[in-house]
C-alpha positions in Angstrom: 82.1 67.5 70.3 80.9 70.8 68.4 80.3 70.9 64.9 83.2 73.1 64.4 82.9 73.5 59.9 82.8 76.8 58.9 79.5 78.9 58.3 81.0 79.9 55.0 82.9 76.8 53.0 86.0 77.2 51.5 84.9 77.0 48.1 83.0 80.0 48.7 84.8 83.7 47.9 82.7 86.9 49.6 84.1 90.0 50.4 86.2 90.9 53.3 88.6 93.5 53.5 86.5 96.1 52.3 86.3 100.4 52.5 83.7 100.0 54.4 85.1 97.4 56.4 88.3 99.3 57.0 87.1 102.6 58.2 84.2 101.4 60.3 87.5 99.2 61.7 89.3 102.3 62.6 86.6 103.9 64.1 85.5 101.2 66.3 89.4 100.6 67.2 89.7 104.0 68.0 86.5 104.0 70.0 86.7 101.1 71.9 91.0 101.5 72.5 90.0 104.7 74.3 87.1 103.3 76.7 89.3 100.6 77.6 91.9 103.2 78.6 89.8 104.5 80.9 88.8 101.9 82.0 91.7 100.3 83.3 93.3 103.3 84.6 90.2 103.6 87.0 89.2 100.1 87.9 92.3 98.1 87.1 90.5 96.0 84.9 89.6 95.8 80.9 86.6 93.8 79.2 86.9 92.2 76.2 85.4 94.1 73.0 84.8 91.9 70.2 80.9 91.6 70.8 80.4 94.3 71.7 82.4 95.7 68.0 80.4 92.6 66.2 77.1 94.1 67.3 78.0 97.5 66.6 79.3 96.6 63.2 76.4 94.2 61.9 73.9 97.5 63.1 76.0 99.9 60.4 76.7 97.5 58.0 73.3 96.6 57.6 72.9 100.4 56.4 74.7 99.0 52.9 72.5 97.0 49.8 76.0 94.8 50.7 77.3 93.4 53.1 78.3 89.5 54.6 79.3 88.0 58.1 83.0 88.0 56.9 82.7 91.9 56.5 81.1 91.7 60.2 84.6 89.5 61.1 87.1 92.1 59.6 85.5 94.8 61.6 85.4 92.9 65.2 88.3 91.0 64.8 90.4 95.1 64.2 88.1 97.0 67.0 89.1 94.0 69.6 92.5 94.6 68.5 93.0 98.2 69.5 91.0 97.2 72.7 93.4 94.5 73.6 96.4 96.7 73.0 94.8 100.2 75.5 95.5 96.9 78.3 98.5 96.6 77.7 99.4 100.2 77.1 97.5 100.8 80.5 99.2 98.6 82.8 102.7 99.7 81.8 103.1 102.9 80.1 101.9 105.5 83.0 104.3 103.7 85.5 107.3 105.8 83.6 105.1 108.9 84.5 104.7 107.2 88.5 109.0 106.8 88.3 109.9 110.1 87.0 111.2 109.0 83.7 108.7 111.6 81.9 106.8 114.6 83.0 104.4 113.9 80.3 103.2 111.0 77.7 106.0 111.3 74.8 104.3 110.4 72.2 106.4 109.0 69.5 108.0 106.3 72.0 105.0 105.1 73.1 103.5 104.9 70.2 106.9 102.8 68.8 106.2 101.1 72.1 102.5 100.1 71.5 103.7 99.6 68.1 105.9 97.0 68.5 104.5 95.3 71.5 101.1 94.7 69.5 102.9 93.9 66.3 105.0 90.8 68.1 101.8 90.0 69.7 100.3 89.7 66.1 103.5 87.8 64.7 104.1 85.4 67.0 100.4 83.9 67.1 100.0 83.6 63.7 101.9 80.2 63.4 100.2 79.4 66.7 97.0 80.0 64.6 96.7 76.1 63.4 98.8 75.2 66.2 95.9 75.5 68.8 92.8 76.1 66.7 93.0 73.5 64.5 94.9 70.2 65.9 94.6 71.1 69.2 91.3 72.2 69.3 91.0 74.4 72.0 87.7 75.8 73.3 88.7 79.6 72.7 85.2 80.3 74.4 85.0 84.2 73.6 85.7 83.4 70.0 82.9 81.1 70.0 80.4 83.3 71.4 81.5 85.5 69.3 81.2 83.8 66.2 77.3 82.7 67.5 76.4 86.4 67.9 78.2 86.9 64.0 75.8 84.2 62.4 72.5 86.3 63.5 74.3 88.5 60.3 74.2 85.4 57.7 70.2 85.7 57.4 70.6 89.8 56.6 67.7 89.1 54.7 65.6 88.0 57.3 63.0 90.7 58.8 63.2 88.6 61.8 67.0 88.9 62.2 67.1 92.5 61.3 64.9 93.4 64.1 67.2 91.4 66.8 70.1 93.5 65.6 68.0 96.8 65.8 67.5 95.7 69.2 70.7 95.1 70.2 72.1 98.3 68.8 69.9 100.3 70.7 70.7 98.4 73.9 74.1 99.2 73.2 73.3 103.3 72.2 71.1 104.0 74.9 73.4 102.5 77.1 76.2 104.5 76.4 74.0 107.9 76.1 73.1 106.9 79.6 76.7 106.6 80.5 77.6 109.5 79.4 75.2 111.7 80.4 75.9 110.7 83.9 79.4 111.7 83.8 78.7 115.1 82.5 76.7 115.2 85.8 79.0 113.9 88.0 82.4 114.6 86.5 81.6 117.2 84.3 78.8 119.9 86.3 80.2 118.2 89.5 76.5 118.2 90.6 76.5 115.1 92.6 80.1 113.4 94.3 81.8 110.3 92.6 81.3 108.0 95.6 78.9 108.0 98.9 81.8 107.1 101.5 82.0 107.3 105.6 84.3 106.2 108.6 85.0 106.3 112.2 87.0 106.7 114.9 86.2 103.5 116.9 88.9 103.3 120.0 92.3 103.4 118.5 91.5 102.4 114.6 89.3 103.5 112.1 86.4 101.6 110.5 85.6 102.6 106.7 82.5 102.0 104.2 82.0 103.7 100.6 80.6 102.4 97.6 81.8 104.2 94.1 79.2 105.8 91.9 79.5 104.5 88.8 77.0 102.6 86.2 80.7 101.8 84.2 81.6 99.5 87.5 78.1 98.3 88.0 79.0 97.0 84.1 82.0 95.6 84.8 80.4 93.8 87.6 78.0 92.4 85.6 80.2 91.6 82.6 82.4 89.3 84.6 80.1 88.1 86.8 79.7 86.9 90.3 82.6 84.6 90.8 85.1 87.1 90.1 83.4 90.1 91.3 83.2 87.8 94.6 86.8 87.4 94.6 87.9 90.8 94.1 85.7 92.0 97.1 87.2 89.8 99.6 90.5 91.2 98.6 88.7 94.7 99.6 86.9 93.4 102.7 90.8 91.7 103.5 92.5 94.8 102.9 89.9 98.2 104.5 87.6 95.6 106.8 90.0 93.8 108.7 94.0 94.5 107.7 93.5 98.5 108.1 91.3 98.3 111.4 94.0 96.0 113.0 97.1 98.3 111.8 95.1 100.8 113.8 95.1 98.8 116.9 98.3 98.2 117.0 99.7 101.9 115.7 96.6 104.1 116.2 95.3 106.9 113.7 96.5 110.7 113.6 94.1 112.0 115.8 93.8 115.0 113.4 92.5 113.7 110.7 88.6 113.1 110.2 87.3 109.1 109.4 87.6 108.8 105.7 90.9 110.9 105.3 92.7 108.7 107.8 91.0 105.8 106.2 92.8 106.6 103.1 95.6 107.7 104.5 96.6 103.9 106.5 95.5 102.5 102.9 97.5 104.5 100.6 100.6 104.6 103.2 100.5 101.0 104.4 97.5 98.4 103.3 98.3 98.9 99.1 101.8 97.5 100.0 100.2 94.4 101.0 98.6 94.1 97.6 101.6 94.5 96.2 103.0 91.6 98.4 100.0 89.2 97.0 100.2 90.5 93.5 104.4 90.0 93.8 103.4 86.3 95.0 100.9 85.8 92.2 102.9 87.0 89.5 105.2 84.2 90.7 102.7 81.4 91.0 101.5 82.1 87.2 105.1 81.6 85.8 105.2 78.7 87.8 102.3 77.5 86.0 103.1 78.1 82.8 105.7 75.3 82.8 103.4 72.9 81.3 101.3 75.2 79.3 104.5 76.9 77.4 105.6 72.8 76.9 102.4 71.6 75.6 102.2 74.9 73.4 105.3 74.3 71.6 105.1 70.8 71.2 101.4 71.2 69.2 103.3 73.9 66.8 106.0 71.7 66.1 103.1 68.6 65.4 100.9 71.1 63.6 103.5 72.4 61.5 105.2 69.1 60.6 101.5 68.6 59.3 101.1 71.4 57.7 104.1 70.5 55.4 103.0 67.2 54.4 99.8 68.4 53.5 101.1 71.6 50.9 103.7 68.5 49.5 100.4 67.0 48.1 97.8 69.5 48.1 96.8 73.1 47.8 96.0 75.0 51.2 92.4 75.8 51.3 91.4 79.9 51.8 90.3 79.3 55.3 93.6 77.8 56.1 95.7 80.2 54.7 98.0 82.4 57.0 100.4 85.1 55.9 103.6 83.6 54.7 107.0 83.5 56.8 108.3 86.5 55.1 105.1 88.4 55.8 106.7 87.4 60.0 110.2 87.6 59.6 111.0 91.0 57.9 108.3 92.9 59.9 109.9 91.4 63.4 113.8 92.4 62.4 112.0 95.8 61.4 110.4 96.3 64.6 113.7 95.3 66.5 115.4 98.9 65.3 113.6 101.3 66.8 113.1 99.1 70.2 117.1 99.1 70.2 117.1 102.6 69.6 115.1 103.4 72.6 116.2 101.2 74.8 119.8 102.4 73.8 118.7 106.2 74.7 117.0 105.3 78.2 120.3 103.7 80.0 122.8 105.6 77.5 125.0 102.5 76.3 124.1 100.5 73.1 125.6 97.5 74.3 123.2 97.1 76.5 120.4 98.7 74.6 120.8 95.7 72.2 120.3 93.0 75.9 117.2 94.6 76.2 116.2 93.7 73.0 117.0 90.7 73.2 115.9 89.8 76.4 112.2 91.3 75.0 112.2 89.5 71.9 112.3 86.4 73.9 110.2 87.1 76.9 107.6 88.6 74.3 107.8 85.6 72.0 107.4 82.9 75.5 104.2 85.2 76.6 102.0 86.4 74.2 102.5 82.0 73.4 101.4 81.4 76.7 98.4 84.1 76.7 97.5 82.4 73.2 97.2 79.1 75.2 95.5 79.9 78.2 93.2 81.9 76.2 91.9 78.6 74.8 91.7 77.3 77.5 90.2 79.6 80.2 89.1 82.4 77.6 91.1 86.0 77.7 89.2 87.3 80.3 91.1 84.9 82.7 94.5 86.0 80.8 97.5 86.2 84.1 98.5 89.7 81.5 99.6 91.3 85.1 101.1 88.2 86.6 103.5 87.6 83.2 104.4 91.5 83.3 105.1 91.3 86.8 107.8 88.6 86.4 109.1 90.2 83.5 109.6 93.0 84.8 111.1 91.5 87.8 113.5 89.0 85.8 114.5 92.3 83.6 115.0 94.4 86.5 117.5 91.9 88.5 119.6 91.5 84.7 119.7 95.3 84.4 120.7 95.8 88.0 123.9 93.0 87.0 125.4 95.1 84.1 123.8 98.5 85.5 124.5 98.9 89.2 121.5 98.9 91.8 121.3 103.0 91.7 121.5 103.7 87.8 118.6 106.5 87.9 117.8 104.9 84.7 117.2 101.3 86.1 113.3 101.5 86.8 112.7 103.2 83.5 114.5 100.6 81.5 112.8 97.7 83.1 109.6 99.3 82.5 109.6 99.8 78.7 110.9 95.9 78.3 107.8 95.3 80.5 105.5 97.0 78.4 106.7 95.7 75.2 105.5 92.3 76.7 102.6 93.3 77.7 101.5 94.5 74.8 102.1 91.2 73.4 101.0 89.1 75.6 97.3 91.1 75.7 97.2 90.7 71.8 98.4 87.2 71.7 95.1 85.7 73.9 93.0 88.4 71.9 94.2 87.5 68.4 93.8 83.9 69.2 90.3 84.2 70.0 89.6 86.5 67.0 90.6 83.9 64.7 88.9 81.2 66.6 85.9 83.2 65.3 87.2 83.9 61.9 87.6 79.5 61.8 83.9 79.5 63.0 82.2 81.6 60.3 84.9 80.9 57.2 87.0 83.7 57.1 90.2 83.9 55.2 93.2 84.0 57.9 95.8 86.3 56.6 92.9 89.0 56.1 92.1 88.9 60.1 96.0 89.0 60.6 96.2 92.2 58.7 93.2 93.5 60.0 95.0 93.0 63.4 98.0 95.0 62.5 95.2 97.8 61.3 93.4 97.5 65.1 97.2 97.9 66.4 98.4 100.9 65.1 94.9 102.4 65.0 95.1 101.8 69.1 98.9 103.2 69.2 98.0 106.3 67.7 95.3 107.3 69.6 96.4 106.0 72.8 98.7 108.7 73.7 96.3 111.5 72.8 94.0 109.6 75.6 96.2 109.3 78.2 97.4 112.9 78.2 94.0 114.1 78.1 93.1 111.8 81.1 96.1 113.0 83.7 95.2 116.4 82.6 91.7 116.0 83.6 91.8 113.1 86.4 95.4 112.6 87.5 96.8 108.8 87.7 98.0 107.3 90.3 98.0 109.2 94.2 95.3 111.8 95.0 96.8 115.0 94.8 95.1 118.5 96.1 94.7 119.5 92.2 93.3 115.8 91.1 91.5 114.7 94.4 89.9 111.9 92.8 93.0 110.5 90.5 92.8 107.3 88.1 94.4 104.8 90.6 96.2 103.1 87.7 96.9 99.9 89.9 99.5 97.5 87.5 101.4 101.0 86.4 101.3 102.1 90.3 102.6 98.1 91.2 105.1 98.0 88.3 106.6 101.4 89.3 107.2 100.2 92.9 108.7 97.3 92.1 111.2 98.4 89.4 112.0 101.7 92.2 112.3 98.8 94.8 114.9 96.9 93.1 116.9 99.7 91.7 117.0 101.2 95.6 114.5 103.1 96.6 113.1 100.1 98.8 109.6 99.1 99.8 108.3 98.8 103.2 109.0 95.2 103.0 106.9 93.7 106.1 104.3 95.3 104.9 105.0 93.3 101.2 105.9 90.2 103.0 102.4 89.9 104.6 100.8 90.1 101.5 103.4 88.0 100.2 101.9 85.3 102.7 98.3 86.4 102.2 99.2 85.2 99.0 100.6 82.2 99.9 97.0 81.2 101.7 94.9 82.1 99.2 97.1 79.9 96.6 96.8 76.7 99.6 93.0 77.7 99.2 92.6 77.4 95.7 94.0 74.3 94.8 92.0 73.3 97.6 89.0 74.1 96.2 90.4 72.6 93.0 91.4 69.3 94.6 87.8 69.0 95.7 86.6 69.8 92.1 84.6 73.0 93.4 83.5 75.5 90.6 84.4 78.4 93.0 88.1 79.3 92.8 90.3 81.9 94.0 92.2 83.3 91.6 95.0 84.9 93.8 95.9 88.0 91.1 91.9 89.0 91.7 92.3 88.5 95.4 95.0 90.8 95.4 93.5 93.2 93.1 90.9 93.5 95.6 93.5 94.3 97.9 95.1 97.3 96.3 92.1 98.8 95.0 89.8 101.3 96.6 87.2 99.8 98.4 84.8 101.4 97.0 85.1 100.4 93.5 85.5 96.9 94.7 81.7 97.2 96.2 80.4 98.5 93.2 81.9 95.6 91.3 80.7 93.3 93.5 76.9 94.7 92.8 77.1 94.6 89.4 78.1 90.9 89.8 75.4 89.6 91.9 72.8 91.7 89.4 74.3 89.5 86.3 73.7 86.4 88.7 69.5 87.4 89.4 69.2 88.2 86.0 70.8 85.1 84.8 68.6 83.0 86.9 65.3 84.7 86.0 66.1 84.4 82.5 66.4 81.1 82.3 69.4 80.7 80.9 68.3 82.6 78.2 71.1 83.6 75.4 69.2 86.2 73.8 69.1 88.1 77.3 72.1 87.5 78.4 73.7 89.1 75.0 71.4 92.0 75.5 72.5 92.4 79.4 76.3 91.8 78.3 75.2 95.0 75.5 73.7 97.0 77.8 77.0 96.6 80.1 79.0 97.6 77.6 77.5 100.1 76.1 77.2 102.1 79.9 81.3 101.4 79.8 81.8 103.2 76.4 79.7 106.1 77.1 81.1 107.2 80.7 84.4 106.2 79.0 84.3 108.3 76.2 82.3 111.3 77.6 85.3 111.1 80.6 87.6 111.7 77.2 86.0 114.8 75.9 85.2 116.5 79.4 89.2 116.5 79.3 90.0 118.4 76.1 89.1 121.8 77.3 92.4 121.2 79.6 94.1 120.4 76.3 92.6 123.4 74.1 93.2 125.8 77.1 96.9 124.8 77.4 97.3 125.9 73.8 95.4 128.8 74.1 95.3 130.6 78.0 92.3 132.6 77.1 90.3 129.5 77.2 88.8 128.3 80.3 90.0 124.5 81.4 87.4 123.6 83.0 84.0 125.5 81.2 81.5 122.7 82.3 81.7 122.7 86.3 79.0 124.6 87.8 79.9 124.1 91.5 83.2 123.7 93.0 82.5 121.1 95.7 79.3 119.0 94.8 76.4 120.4 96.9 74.1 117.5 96.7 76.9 114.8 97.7 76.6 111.3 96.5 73.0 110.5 97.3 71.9 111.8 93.6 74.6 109.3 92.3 73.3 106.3 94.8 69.5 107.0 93.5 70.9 106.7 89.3 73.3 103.7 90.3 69.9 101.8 91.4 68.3 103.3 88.6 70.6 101.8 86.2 71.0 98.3 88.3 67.5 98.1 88.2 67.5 98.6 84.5 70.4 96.1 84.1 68.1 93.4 85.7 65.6 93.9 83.8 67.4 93.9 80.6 69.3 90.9 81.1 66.8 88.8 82.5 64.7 89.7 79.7 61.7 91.5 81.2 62.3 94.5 79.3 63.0 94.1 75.8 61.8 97.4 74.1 65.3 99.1 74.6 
């Protein structure tokens, strides 16, 4: 077993919640809230921020005559926050916009929403803090690394350890100029296209091929490496290489359209529904599996704090064990219950059953963000089932709506939604708050201070959110390709969790289509426990496989690149950490760049709507890209290239 005493002792007092601390918190937050937006809106997946925020911090800190790893703590532990919260914000919140509920983001009830969700999320892990950290001992394995990369800032006297952290802030700067400089020239002059795509007529079906353009996927590839990224493309090559051809066999293709419009058209008309199928059956499967985990959680917090009283009878609670008191959990949650009853009240009219809803999310928010904090020790939160546990909330709040409602309220799929996205915020801060303290229980830090840092990362990340997603339909769209937004945010949970709420409520679903997928996800389920049965390291996580499904194509095989050039680097590195965190750097730093500079090629839309004379769009140079996507397929080797080189430690002068 680990040594797992803290870097700094008990006895020892340093500094935590500082000025400094605090606004370079907000900042980050902010920062890192926003390219996680973006992200998930485009790829339908988020990456986790806290090293990323750790590295960043110990870089500007360093700047100070003072500063200590707990400072370094305060500042991750917030900026992971607000990134944690933009997921769950992101696979909810636009699937109002997708059901006709609002024409636009409102602001003030999403940021209540946010609010609130993140909040619980905060409050109900805090008594699961010793609970799982400290009697059960769970691996937590993103807190850990974290922590490891936090200790090269205890010897901040050492010229030796200045010079790693130098190092890795320019591998995370250069990355993101790079990232964003290649979005102005894709997105923003519209010099090159966003993808390099092609298809064919072949008899009566169509055969399609693309591959998206982007050094953000080739990150995300890289970031969660092979196995995943594996996973996720055979979803795709299931899905565009062998379910669309055979639809066209059987049904044949408008012989009007050309390849790659048809190709899109079978998808978005037809194949997606079969993701939706798998994703429905996943979503399914992961309650399923949470029997034992939501058992075994309870059942430690009941030991730990049976414990935890017998100890305070006797003795005074050390500072590293210290969590905010019950009052400091109690009043906030009763606080946070008014406005959620006075919005859900105002969606379906009645306040009867404005106050069910309320109910019915206090509980489903309290059993999941538990159940996140679990599996997050036990499989890290990049494994999190966030969709799968929204997905059956959703569903189970749906069916209880539709009992006191009627099946063709208007207001159904709207109310369903927001109890959905309450949950899911909570359930995306309880894995990442559990892993954040993990950390803070590594290096010493004082509990309650990371718990109020927390709330500071959540309402940083509410109010900024909204701002971000306006700007980014404006720009992008989300969801379907339209003529004015060609290339749309595809927005995969939202797009999902608006067809299912419409489907209940009456608007139906093209259900052979959803039952196929519901039996691809049966197989792929058979499959996996296979695989685990014969103790096999490669597993098929069936909410990936189906992921794989719904998504484009195209950003599946980009994906899929980035994760085979995190395995060649791995292997001609040895092994080697100090690579690998440079590689994992690099990565993100190419996702916050195209991420942010996405952002701020969207608020000329904003300015220009409040002042016409303005020009919406003053960066685009050409309307259609003349040079197509070869330019982009000559920078995404470029970059890969560069990626290989970084993480496998041949090129260490970035």
């Amino acid at each position: 077993m680990s040594d797992d005493r803290p870097l700094i002792p008990p006895s020892v007092t340093l500094p935590e919640i500082t000025v400094k601390a605090v606004v370079l918190s907000i900042v980050l937050a902010a920062v890192l809230a926003a390219a996680n937006a973006y992200l998930g809106l485009f790829a339908g997946m988020t990456v986790s921020a806290s090293i990323p925020a750790a590295v960043a911090s110990m870089a500007i800190l360093r700047l100070f005559r003072r500063s200590n790893i707990l400072e370094n703590n305060i500042v991750q532990t917030a900026a992971s926050s607000g990134e944690a919260l933009a997921a769950g914000v992101i696979f909810t919140i636009p699937a109002l916009l997708l059901v006709g509920y609002w024409s636009s983001f409102d602001y003030w009830q999403t940021t209540v929403i946010a609010t609130v969700g993140g909040l619980l999320g905060v409050l109900f892990t805090i008594p699961l803090r010793r609970a799982l950290i400290v009697t059960a001992r769970l691996r937590f394995p993103e807190g850990v690394a974290t922590a490891e990369v936090l200790k090269v800032a205890a010897a901040d006297r050492n010229a030796g350890s200045r010079a790693e952290a130098a190092g890795d802030f320019r591998a995370l700067f250069s990355a993101a100029l790079i990232g964003g400089v290649v979005k102005v020239g894709e997105s923003g002059l519209r010099v090159w296209a966003e993808s390099l795509e092609g298809a064919a007529h072949v008899g009566r079906t169509v055969l399609y091929g693309g591959i998206n353009l982007s050094p953000a996927l080739l990150a995300v590839g890289y970031i969660i490496g092979l196995h995943t990224s594996v996973v996720v493309l055979i979803g795709g090559v299931i899905g565009w290489l062998v379910l669309m051809p055979a639809y066209g066999v059987l049904n044949g293709v408008p012989p009007d359209l050309n390849g790659v419009t048809a190709a899109r058209t079978i998808w978005s008309e037809h194949i997606r529904y079969v993701g939706i199928g798998a994703m429905l059956t996943g979503g399914l499967w992961t309650l399923t599996k949470m029997r034992a985990p939501v058992w075994k959680s309870l059942q430690t917090l009941r030991d730990s704090y049976r414990a935890a009283r017998a100890v305070r009878a006797d003795t005074a609670v050390a500072r590293t064990e210290q969590d905010a008191s019950l009052p400091w959990i109690v009043v906030p949650f009763f606080l946070s219950m008014i406005p959620m009853a006075w919005i859900y009240a105002a969606v379906v009219g009645s306040f009867g059953i404005g106050i069910l809803m309320t109910i019915v999310m206090a509980l489903a928010a309290f059993l999941f963000s538990s159940v996140a904090a679990y599996m997050a020790g036990l499989v890290g939160s990049s494994s999190n089932p966030v969709s799968g546990v929204t997905i059956a909330t959703i569903m189970l709040a749906a069916l209880l709506l539709v009992l006191f409602m009627g099946a063709g309220h208007p207001a159904g799929p709207a109310a369903a939604l927001v109890i959905g996205a309450v949950v899911c915020c909570a359930a995306a801060m309880g894995g990442d708050n559990l892993q954040d303290l993990k950390t803070g229980y590594l290096v010493g830090a004082t509990p309650w201070k990371q718990q109020i840092m927390q709330v500071v990362g959540v309402l940083t990340g509410a109010v900024v959110l909204v701002p971000v997603l306006s700007l980014l339909h404006a720009k992008y769209g989300i969801g379907e390709p339209t003529v004015s937004h060609p290339h749309a945010l595809s927005a995969p949970q939202a797009t999902l969790m608006a067809s299912l709420t419409r489907s209940v409520f009456g608007a139906g679903l093209p259900w052979r289509l959803v039952g196929l997928g519901a039996v691809i996800g049966v197989v792929v389920i058979l499959l996996d426990r296979r695989q685990e049965t014969r103790g096999s390291d490669f597993r098929l996580p069936v909410l990936a496989v189906a992921l794989g499904i719904y998504l484009p194509f195209k950003l599946s095989a980009t994906v899929f690149l980035g994760g085979a050039i995190a395995a060649l680097a791995k292997r001609a590195a040895g092994g080697g950490e100090d690579s690998s965190r440079r590689g994992l750097l690099f990565s993100a730093g190419l996702i916050t760049g195209e991420a942010l500079m996405g952002i701020l090629l969207a608020v000329p839309i904003a300015l220009a709507a409040l002042w016409p004379g303005l020009s919406a769009d003053p960066f685009t140079i050409f309307s259609q890209p003349p040079l197509g996507g070869w330019p982009g397929l000559l920078i995404v080797g470029i970059v890969g290239c560069l990626l290989y080189r970084i993480g496998s430690g041949a090129r260490r002068d970035i």
